[in-house]
gemmi code that builds the backbone of each chain (N, CA, C; Angstrom):
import gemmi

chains = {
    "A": [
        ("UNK", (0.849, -1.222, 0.000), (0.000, 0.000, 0.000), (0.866, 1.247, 0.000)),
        ("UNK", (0.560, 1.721, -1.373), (1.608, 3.267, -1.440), (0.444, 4.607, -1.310)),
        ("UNK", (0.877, 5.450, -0.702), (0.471, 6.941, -0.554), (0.537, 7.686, -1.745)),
        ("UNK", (-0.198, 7.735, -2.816), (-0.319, 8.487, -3.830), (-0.538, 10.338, -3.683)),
        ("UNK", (0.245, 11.187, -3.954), (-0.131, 12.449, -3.942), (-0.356, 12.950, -5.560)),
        ("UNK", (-1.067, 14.066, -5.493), (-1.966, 14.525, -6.918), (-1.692, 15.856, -6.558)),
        ("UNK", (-0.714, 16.300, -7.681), (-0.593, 17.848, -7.417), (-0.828, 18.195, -8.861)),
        ("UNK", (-1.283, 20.111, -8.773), (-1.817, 20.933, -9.584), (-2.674, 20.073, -10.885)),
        ("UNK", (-2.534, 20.081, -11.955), (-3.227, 19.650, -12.903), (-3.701, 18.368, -12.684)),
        ("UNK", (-2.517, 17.827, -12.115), (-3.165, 15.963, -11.706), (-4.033, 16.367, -11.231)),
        ("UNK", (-3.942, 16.858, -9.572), (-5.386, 17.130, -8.366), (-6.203, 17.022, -9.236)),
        ("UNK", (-6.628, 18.434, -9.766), (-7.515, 18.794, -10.710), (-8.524, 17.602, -11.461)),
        ("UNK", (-7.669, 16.839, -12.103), (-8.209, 15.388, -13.256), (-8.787, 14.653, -11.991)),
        ("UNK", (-7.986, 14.429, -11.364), (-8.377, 13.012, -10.140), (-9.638, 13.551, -9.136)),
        ("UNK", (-9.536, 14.686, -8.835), (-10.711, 15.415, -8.195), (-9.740, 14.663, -6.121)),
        ("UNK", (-8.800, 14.845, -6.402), (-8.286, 14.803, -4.989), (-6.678, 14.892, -4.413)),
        ("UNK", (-6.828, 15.202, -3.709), (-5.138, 15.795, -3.568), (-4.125, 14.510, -2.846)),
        ("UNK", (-5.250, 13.470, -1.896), (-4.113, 12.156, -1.581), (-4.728, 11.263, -1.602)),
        ("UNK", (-4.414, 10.061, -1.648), (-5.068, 8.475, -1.317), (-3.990, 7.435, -0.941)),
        ("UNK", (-4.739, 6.287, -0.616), (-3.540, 5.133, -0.285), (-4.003, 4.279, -1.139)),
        ("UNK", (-2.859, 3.784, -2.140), (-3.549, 2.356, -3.193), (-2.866, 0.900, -2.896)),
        ("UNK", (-3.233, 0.584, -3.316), (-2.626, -0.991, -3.270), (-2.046, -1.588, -4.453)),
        ("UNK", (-1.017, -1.707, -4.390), (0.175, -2.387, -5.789), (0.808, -3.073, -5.766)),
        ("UNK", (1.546, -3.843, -6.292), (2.427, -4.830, -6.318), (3.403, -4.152, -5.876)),
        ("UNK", (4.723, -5.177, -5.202), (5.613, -4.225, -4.215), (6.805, -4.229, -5.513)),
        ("UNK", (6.588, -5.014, -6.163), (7.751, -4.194, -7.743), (7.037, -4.156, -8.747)),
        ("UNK", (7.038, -3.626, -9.390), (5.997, -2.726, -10.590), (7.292, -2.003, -11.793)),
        ("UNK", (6.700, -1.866, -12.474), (7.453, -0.617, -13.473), (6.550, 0.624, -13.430)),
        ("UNK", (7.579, 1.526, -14.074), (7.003, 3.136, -13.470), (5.527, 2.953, -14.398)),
        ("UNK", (5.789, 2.584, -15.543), (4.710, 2.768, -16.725), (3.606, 1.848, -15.843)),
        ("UNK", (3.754, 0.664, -15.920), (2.378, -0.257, -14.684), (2.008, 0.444, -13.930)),
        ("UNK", (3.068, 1.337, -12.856), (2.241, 2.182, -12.015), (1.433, 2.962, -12.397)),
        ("UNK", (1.310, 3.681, -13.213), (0.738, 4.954, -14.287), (-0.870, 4.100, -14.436)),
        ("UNK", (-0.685, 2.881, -15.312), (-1.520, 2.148, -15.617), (-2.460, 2.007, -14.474)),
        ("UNK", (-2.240, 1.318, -13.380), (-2.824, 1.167, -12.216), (-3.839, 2.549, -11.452)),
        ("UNK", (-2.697, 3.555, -11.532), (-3.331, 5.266, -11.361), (-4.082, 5.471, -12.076)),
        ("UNK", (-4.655, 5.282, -13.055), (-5.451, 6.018, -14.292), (-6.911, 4.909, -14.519)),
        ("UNK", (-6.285, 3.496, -13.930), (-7.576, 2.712, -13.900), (-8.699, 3.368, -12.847)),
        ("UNK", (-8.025, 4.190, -11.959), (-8.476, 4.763, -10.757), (-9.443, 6.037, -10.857)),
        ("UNK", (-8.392, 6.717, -11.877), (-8.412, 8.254, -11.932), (-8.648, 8.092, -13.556)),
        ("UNK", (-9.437, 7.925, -14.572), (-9.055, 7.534, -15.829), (-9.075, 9.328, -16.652)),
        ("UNK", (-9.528, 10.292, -16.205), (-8.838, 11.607, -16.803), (-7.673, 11.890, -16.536)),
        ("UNK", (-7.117, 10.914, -16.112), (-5.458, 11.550, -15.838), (-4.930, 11.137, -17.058)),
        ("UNK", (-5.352, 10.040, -18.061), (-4.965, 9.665, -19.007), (-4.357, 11.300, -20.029)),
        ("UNK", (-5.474, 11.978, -19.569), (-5.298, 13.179, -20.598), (-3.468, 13.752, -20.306)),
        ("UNK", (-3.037, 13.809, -19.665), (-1.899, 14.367, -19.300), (-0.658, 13.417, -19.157)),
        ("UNK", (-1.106, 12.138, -19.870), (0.152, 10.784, -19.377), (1.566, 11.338, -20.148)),
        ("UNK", (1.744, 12.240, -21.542), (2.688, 12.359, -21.706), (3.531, 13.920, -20.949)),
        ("UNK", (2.433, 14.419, -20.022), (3.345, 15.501, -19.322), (3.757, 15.065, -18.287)),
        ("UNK", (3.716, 13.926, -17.051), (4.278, 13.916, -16.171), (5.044, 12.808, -15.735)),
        ("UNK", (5.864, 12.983, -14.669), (6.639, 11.952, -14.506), (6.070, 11.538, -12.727)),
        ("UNK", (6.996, 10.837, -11.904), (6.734, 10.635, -10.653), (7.792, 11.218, -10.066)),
        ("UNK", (6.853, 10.905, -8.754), (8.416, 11.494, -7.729), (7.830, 10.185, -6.644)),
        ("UNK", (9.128, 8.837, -6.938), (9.208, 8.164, -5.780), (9.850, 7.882, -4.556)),
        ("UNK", (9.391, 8.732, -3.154), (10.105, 8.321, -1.998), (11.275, 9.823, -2.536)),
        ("UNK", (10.313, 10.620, -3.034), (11.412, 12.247, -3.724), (12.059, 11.880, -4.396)),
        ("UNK", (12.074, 10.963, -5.331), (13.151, 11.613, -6.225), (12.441, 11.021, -8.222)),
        ("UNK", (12.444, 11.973, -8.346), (12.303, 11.753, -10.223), (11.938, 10.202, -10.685)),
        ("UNK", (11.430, 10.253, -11.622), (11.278, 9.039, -12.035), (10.506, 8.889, -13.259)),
        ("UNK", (10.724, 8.422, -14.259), (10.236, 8.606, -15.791), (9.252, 7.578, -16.008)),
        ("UNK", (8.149, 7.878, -16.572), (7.052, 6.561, -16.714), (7.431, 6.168, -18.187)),
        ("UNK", (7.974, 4.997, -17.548), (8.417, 3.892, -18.558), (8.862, 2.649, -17.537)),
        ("UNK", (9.988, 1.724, -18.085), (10.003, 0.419, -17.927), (11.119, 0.214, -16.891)),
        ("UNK", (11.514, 1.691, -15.639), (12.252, 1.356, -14.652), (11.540, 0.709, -13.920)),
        ("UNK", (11.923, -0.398, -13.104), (11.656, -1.456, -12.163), (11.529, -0.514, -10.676)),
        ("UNK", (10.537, -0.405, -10.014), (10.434, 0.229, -8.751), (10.094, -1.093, -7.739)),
        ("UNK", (11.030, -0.600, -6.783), (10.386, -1.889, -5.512), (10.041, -0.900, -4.699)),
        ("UNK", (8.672, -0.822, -4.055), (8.064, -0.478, -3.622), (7.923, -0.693, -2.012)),
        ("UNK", (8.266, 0.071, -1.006), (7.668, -0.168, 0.880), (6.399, 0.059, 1.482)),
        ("UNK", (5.579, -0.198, 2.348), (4.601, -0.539, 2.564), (4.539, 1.163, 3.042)),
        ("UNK", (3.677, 2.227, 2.655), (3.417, 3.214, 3.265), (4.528, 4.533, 2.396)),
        ("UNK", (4.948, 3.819, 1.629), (5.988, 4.782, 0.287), (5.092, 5.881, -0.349)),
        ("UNK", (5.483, 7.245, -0.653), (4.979, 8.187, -1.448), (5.482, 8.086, -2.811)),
        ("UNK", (4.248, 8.255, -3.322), (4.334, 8.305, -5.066), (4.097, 9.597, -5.359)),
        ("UNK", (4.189, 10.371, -6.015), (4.047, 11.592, -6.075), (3.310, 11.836, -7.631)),
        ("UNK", (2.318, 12.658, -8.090), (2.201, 12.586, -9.614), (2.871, 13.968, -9.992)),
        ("UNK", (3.632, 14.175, -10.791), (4.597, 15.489, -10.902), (3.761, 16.279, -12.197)),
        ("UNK", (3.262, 16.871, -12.383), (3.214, 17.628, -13.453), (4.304, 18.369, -14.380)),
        ("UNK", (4.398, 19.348, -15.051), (5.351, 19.930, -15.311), (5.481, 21.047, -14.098)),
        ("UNK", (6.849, 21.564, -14.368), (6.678, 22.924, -12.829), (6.734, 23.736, -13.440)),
        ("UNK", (6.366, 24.885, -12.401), (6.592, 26.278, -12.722), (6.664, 27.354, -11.353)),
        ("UNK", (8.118, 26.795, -10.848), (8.255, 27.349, -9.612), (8.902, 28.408, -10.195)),
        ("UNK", (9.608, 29.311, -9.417), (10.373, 30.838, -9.741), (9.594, 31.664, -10.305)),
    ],
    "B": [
        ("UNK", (31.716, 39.719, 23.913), (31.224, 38.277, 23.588), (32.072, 38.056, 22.451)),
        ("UNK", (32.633, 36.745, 21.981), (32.851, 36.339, 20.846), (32.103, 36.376, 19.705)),
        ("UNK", (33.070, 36.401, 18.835), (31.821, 36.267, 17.794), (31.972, 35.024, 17.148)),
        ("UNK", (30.495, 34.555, 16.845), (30.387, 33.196, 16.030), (31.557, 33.060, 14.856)),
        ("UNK", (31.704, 31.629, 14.556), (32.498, 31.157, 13.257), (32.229, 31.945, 11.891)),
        ("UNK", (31.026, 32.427, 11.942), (30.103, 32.528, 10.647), (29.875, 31.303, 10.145)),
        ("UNK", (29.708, 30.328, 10.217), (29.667, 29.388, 9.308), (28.421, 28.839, 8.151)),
        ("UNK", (29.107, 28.946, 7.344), (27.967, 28.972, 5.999), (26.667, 28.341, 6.084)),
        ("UNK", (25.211, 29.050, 5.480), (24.260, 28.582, 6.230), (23.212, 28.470, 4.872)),
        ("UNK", (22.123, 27.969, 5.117), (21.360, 27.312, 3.549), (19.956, 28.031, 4.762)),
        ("UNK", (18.867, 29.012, 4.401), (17.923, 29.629, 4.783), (17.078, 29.342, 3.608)),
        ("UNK", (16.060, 28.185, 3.577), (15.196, 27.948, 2.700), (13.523, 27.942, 3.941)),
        ("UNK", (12.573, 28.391, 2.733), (11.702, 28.693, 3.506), (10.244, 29.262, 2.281)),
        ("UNK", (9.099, 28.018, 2.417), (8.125, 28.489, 1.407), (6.793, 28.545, 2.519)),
        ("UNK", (6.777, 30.066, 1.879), (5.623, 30.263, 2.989), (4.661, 31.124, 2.229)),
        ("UNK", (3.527, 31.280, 2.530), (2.017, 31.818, 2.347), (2.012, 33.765, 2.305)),
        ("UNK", (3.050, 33.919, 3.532), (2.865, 35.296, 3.982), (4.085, 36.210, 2.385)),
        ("UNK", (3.350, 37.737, 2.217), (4.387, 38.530, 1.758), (5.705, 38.155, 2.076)),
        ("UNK", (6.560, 38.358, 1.385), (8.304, 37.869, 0.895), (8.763, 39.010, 1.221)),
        ("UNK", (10.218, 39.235, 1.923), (10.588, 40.573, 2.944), (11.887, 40.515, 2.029)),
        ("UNK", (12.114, 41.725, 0.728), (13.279, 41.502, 0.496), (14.475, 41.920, 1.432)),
        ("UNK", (14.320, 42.525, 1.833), (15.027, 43.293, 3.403), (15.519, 41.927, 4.341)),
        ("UNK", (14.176, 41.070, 4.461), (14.473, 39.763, 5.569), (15.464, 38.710, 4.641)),
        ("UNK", (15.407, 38.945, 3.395), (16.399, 37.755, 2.739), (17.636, 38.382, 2.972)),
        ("UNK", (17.879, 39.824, 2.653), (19.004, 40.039, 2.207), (19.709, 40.082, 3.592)),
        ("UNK", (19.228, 40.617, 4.535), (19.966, 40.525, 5.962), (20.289, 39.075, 6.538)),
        ("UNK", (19.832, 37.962, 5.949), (19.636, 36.649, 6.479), (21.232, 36.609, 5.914)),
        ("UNK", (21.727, 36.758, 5.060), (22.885, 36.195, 4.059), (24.362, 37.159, 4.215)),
        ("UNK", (23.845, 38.334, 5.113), (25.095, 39.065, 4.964), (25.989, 38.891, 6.366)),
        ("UNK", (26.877, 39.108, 5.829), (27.996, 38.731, 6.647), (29.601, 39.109, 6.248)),
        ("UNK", (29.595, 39.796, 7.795), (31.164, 40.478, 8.232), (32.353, 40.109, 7.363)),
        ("UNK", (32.667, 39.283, 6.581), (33.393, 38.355, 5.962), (33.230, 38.426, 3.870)),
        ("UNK", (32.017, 39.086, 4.086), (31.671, 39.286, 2.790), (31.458, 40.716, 2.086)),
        ("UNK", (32.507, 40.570, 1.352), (31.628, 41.702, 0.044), (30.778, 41.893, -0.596)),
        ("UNK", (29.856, 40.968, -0.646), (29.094, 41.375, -1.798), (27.203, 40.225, -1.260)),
        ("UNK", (26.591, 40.601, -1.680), (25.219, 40.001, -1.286), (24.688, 40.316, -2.532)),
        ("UNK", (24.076, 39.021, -3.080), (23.300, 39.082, -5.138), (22.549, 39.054, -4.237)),
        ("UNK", (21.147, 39.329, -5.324), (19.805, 39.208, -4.728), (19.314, 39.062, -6.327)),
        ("UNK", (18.023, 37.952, -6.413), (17.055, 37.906, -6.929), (15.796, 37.787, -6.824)),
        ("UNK", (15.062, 38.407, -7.576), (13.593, 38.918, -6.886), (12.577, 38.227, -8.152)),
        ("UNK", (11.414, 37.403, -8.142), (11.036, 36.714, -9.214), (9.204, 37.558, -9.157)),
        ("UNK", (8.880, 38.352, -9.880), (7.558, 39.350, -9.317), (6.702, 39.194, -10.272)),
        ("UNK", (5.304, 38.963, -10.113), (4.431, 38.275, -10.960), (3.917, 39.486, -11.550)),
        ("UNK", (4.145, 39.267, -13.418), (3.610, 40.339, -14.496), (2.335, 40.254, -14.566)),
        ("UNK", (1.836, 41.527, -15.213), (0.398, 41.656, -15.020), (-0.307, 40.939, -16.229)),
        ("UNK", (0.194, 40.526, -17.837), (0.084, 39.825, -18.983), (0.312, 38.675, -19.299)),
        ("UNK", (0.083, 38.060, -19.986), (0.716, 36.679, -21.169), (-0.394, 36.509, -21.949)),
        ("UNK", (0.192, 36.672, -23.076), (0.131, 36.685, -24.355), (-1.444, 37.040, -24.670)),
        ("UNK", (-1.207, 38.557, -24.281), (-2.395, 39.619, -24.457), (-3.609, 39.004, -23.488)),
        ("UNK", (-3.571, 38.058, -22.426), (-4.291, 38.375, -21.385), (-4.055, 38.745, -20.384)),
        ("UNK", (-4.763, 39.926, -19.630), (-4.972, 40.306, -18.109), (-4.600, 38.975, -17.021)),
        ("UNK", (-3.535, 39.311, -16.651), (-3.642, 38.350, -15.586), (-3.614, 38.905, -14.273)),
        ("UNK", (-4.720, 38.374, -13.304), (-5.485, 39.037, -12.109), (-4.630, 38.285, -11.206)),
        ("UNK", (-4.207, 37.529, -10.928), (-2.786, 36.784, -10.008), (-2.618, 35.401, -9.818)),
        ("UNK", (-1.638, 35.204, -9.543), (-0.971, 33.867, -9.184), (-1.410, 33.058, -8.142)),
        ("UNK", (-1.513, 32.124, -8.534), (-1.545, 31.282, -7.274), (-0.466, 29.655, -7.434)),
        ("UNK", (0.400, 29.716, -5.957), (1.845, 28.798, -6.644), (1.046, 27.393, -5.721)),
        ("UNK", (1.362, 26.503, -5.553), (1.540, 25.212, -4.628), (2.421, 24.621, -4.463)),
        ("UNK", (2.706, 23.497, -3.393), (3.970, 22.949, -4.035), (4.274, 21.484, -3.028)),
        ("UNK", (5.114, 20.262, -3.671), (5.072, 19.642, -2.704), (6.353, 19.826, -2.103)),
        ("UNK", (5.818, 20.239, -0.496), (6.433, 20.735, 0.453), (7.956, 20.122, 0.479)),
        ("UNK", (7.747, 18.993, 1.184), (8.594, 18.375, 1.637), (10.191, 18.016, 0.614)),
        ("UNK", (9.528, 17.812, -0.575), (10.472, 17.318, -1.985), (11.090, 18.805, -2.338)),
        ("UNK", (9.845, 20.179, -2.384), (10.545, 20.779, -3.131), (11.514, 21.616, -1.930)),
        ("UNK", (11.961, 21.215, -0.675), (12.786, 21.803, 0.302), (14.266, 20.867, 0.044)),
        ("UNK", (13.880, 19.590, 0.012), (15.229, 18.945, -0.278), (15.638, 19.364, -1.407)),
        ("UNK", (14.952, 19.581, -2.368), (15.445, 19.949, -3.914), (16.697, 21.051, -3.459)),
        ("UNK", (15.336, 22.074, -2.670), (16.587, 23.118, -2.699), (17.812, 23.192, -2.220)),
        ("UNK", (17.644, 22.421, -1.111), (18.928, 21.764, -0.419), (19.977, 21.047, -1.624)),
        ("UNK", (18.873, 20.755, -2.019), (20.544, 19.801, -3.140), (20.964, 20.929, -4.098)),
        ("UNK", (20.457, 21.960, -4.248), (20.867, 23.201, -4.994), (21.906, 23.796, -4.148)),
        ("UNK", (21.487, 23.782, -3.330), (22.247, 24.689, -1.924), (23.746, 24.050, -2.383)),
        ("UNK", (23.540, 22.498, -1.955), (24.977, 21.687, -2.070), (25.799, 21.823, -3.448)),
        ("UNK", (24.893, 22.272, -4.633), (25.523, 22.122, -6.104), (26.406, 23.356, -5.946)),
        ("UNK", (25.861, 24.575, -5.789), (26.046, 26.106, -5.592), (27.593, 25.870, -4.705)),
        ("UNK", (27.354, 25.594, -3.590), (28.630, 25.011, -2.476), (29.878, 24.244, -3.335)),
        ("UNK", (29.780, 23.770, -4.302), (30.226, 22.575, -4.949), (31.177, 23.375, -6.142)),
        ("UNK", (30.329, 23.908, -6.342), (30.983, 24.948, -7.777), (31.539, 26.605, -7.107)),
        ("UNK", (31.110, 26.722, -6.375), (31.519, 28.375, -5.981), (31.669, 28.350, -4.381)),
        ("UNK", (33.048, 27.690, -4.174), (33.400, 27.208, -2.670), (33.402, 28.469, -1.598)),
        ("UNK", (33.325, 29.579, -2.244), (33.752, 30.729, -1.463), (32.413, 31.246, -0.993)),
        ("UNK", (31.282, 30.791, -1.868), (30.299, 31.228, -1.135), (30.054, 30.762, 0.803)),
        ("UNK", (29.404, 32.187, 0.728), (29.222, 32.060, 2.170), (27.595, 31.488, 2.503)),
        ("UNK", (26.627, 32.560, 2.912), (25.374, 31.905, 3.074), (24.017, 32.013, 1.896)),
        ("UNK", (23.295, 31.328, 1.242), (22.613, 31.472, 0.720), (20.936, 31.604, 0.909)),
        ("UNK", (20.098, 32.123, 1.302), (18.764, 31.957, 0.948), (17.582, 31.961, 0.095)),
        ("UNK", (16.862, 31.463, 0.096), (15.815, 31.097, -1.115), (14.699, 30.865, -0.235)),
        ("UNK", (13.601, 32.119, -0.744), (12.324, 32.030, 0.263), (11.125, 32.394, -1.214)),
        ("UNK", (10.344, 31.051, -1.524), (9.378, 30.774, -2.106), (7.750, 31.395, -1.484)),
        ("UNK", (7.115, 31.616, -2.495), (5.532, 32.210, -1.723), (5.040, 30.963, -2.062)),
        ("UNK", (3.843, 30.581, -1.733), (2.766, 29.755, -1.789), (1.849, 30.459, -1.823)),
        ("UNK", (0.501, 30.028, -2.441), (-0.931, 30.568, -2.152), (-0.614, 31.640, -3.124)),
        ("UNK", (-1.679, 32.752, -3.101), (-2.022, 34.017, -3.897), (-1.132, 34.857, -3.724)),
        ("UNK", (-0.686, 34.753, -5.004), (0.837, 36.312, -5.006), (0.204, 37.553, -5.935)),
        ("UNK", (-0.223, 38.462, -5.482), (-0.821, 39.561, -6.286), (0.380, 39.873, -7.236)),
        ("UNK", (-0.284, 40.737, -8.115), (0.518, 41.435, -9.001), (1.767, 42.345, -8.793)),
        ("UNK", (2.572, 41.870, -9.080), (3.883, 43.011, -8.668), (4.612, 42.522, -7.644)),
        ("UNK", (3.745, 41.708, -6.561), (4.656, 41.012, -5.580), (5.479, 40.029, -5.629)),
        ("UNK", (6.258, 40.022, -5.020), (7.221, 39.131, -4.915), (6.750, 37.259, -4.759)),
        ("UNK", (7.157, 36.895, -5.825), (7.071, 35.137, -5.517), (8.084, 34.469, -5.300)),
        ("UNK", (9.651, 34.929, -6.016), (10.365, 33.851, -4.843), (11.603, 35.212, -4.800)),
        ("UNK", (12.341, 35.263, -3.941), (14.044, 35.723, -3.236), (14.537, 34.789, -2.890)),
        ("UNK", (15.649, 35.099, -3.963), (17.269, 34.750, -3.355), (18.291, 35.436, -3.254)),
        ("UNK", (19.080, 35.255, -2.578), (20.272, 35.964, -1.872), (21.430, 34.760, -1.404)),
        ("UNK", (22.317, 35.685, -2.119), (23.964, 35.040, -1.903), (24.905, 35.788, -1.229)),
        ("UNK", (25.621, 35.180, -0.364), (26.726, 36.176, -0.017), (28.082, 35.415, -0.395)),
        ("UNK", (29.496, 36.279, -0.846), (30.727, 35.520, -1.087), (31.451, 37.111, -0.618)),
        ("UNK", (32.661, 36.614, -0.621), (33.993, 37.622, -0.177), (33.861, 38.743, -1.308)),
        ("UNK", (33.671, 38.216, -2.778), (33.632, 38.945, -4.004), (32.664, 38.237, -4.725)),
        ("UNK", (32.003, 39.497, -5.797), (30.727, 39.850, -6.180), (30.836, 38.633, -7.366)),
        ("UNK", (31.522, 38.215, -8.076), (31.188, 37.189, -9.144), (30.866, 36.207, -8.808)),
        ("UNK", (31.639, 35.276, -7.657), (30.887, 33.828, -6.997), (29.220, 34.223, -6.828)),
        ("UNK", (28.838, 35.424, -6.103), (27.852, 35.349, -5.766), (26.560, 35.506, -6.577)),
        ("UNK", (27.043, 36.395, -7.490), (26.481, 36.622, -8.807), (26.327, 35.515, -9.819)),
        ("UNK", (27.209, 34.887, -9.870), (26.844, 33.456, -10.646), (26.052, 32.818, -10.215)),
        ("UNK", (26.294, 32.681, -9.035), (25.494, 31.417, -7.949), (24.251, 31.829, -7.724)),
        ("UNK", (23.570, 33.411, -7.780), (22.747, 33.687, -7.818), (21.289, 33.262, -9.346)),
        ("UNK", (22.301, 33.389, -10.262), (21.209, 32.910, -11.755), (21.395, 31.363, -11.343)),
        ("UNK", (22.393, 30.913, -10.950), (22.318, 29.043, -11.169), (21.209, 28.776, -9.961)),
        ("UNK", (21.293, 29.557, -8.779), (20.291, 28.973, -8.097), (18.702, 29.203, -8.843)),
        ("UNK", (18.510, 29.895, -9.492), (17.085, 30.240, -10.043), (16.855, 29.879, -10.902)),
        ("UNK", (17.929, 29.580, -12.005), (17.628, 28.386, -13.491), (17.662, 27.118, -12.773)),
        ("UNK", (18.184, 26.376, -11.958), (18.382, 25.406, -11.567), (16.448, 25.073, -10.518)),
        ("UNK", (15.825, 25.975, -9.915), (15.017, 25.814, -9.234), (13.776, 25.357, -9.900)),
        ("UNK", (14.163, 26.200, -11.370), (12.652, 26.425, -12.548), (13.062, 25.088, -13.281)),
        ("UNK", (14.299, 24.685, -13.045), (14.042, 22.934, -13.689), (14.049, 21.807, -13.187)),
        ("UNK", (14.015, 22.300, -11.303), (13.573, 20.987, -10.933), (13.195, 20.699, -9.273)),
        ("UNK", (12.424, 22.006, -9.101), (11.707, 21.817, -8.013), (10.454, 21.759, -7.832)),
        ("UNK", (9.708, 21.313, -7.339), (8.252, 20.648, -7.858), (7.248, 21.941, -7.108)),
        ("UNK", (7.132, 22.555, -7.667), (5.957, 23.914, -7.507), (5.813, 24.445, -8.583)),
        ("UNK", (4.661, 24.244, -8.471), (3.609, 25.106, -9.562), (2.917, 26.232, -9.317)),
        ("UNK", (2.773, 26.653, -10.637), (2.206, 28.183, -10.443), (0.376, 28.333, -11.632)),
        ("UNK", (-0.115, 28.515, -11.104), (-1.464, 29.235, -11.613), (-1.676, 30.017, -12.014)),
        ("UNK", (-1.944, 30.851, -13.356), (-2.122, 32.019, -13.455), (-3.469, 32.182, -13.937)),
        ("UNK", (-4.413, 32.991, -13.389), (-5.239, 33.014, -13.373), (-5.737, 34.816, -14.104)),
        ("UNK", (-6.577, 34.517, -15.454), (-7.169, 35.878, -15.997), (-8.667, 36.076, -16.035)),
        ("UNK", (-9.055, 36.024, -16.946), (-10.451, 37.422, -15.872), (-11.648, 36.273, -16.294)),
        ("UNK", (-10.917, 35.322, -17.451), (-12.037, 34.018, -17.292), (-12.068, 32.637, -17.724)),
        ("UNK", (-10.466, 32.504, -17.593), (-9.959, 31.091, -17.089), (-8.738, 31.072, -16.383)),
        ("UNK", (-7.821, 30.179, -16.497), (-7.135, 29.923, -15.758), (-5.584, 28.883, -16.534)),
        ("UNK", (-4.243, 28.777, -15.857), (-3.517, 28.274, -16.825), (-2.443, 27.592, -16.148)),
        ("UNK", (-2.341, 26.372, -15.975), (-1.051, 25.398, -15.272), (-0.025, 26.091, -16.129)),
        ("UNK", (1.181, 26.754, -15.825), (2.213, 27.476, -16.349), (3.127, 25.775, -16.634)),
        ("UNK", (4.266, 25.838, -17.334), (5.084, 25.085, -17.594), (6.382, 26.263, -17.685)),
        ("UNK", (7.347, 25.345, -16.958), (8.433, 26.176, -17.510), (9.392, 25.544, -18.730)),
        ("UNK", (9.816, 26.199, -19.187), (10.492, 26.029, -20.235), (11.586, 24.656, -19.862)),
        ("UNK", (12.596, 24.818, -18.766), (13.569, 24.435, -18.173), (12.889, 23.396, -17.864)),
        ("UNK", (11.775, 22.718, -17.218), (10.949, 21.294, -17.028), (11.609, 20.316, -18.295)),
        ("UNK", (12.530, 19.506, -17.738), (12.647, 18.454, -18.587), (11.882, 17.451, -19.334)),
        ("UNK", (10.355, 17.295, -18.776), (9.681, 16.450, -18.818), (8.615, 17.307, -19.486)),
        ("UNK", (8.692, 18.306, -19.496), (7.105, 18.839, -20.215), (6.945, 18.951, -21.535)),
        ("UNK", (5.929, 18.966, -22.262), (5.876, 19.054, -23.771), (5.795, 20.585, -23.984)),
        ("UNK", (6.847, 20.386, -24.646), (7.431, 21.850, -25.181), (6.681, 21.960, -27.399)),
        ("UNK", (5.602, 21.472, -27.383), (4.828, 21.711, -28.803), (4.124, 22.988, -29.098)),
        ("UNK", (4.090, 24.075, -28.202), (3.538, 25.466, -28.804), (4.745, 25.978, -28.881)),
    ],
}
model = gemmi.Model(1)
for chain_id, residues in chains.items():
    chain = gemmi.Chain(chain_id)
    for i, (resn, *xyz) in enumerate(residues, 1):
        res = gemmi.Residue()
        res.name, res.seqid = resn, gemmi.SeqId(i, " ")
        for name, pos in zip(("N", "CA", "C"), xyz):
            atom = gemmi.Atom()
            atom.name, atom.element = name, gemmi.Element(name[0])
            atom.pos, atom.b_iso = gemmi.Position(*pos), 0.0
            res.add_atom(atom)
        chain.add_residue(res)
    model.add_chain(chain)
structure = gemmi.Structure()
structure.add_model(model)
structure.setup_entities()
């Protein structure tokens, strides 16, 4: 069970800012995506703008192998526009 | 009394309230230094011929503080002479003209600090996770920055 967060445009699609899901404890980034969107399926609209942020740090949705801890943050990243 | 070491200090801080350029720049100066950069990032009133009525930033907290920290360490890494740096982000509604993020560098001499000053702010817009809203008189617009590695750059 990972802690999913939904920021700016994600929130928006998903209609919520956190949840806890349930996943396989190794996954690929892209499966994870898959899994999120069975959930949230307007997030589909934005699959080629964002990436993750797992446990903080970057992560590209595609075919990296994530092993996953029980209570881990997933983050959905949009593009930024801090400064 | 003695006086402290000075020893070099990382003042990061994203908060809700007005941005004190006065409170950054005094945070960073120090007896030891010549020179204090400052950058000031202040939300325009346009894009691309619409009124824009103001900003609103978010951000995730926790990630985008280490980020800056690992900026802090890059800055440290490349321009050893720097002394203390701060970087104080707004959150929530930044009216027009006000300030959304300050930074401030201090070094012995004005070029370390001056460099280190644009790298900390190109470096922030490509990879610290806050977003900005800009909002006009009758919609609204997830900004992208250019520097986002990951965003689709097709307009």
């Amino acid at each position: 069970q990972v802690s999913v967060l939904y920021f700016a445009k994600s929130a928006e699609l998903a209609g919520l800012r956190c949840e806890t899901l349930s996943v396989p404890r190794e996954i690929t980034s892209l499966q994870l995506w898959e899994e999120i969107v069975k959930v949230h399926p307007r997030l589909a609209l934005i699959r080629d703008q964002v990436v993750f942020a797992v446990r903080q740090e970057y992560v590209l949705l595609g075919d990296q192998l994530l092993v996953l801890q029980p209570g881990d943050e997933v983050a959905i990243i949009p593009p930024i526009s801090g400064g | 009394m003695e006086e402290s070491e000075d020893v070099p200090k990382d003042f990061i801080k994203l908060k809700s309230e007005k941005l004190s350029v006065d409170e950054v720049s005094e945070l960073v100066v120090s007896p030891y230094c010549g020179a204090v950069s400052l950058f000031i990032g202040t939300t325009r009133n346009n894009f691309e011929g619409k009124k824009v009525i103001h900003l609103e930033y978010e951000a995730y907290t926790s990630m985008a503080e280490t980020e800056i920290q690992k900026i802090c360490r890059e800055v440290r890494q490349k321009w050893p002479s720097v002394k203390h740096i701060a970087v104080h982000h707004r959150l929530g509604v930044v009216p027009i003209t006000e300030a959304s993020v300050i930074i401030a560098v201090s070094s012995p001499h004005r070029a370390e600090s001056l460099e280190a000053v644009m790298y900390c702010i190109n470096t922030l817009k490509a990879s610290v996770p806050i977003w900005k809203k800009e909002i006009y008189e009758n919609e609204y617009s997830w900004k992208e920055n250019k520097e986002c590695f990951w965003a689709n750059s097709e307009k």
